[in-house]
N, C-alpha and C positions, 0 to 999 in steps of 0.2 A: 617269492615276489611274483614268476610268474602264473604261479597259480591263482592269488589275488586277482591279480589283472582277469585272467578268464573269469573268475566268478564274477566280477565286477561288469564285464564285457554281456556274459550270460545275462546278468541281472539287466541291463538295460536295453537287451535285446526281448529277452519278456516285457519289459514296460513299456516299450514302444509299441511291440503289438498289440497288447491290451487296450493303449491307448488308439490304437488304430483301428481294432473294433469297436470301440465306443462308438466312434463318430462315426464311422462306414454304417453302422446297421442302426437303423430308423427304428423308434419304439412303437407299442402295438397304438399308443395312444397318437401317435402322427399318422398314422392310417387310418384315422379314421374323420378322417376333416379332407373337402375335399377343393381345388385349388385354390378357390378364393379366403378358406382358413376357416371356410364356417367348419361348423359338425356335423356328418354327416348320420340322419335321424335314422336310417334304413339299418339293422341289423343284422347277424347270421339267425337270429330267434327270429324271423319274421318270413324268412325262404320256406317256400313252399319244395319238399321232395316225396319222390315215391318211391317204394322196395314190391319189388316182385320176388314173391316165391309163393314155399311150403307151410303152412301154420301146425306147428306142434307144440302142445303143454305153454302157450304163452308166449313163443318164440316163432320168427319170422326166419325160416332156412331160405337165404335167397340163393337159388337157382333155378335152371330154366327147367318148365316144366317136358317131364320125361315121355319121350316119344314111346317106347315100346314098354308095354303090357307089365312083361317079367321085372324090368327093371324097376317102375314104379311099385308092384308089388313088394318087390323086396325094402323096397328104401320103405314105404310105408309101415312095414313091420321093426322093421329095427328102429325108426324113428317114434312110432308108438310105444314101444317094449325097452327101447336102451336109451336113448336121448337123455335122459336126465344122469343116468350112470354115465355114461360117456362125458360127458360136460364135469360132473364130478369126477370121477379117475383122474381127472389130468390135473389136482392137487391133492390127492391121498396115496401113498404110495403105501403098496403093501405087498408083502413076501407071499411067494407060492400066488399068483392067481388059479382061477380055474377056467377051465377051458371052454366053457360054453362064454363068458368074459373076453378072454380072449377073443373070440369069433367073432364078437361085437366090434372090438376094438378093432381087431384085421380090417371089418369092412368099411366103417367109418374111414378109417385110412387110408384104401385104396379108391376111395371114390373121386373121379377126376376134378371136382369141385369140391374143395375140403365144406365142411360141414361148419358156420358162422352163425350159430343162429344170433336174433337180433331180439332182445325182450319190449313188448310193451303191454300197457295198463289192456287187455283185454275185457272189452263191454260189450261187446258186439256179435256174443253167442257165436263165436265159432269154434267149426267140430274142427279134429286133429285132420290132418292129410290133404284140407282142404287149399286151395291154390289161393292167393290176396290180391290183392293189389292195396297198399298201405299208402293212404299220404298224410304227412305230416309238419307241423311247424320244425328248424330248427336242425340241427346236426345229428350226428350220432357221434352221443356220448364213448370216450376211449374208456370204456371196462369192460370188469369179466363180470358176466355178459354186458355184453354191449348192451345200449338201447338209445331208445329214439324219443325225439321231444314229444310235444304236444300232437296226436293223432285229432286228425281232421276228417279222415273218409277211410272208411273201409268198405273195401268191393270183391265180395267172391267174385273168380274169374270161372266163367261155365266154357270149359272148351267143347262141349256139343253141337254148338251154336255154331 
């Protein structure tokens, strides 16, 4: 009997809460009307944003561009020569790697800015290493790799200047 009772007690302490996040949280479709109940026309496809970084193999590494000499040298080579292995490895697993693999992977990992690159439709003849400034329509999509809506402008950044 008194076990009943608790299961009973549990059960409609779950359906109360249930019922209490129904109505507590507002749907995606009530967000988007705004107080007088129209619809609001303005969407997340229509926001203009921009990614700063590195352009490799088709991909946008955003971070800030490297003050000293050495440091850029090196990212530049590994990002030319592993980038693509590296993005791959992290869904193949395999027994015994080899050591110059390894080396890749160490440095990819210890760099104070993990390595994010970001894909988009490249038209715009750019070489690998080169620094962007990307703007484009729209979010950036949650996958592997990531990527980005509609491209509006692309600007090599010359730090010479």
């Amino acid at each position: 009997m008194i076990i009943l009772k608790k299961v009973i007690l549990l059960i409609t302490v779950v359906l109360l809460l249930f019922l209490f996040s129904i109505f507590t949280f507002s749907s995606p479709s009530e967000n988007l009307s705004n107080d007088k109940g129209e619809n609001n026309t303005s969407t997340f496809e229509d926001e203009e944003s921009t990614l700063l970084g590195y352009y490799f193999h088709g991909y946008i590494d955003m971070r800030e561009p490297f003050e000293s000499f050495d440091e850029a040298s090196t990212y530049m080579y590994y990002m030319n020569n592993y980038l693509e292995d590296y993005l791959n490895q992290q869904f193949v697993l395999t027994e015994g790697s080899h050591a110059e693999n390894e080396a890749y992977i160490r440095y990819f990992e210890q760099l104070e800015d993990p390595v994010y690159p970001i894909f988009f439709q490249n038209k715009y003849d750019l070489n690998n290493g080169e620094y962007v400034k990307v703007t484009f329509k729209g979010g950036i999509m949650e996958s592997h790799p990531a990527q980005i809506g509609e491209v509006t402008d692309v600007e090599v950044v010359n730090f010479t200047e």
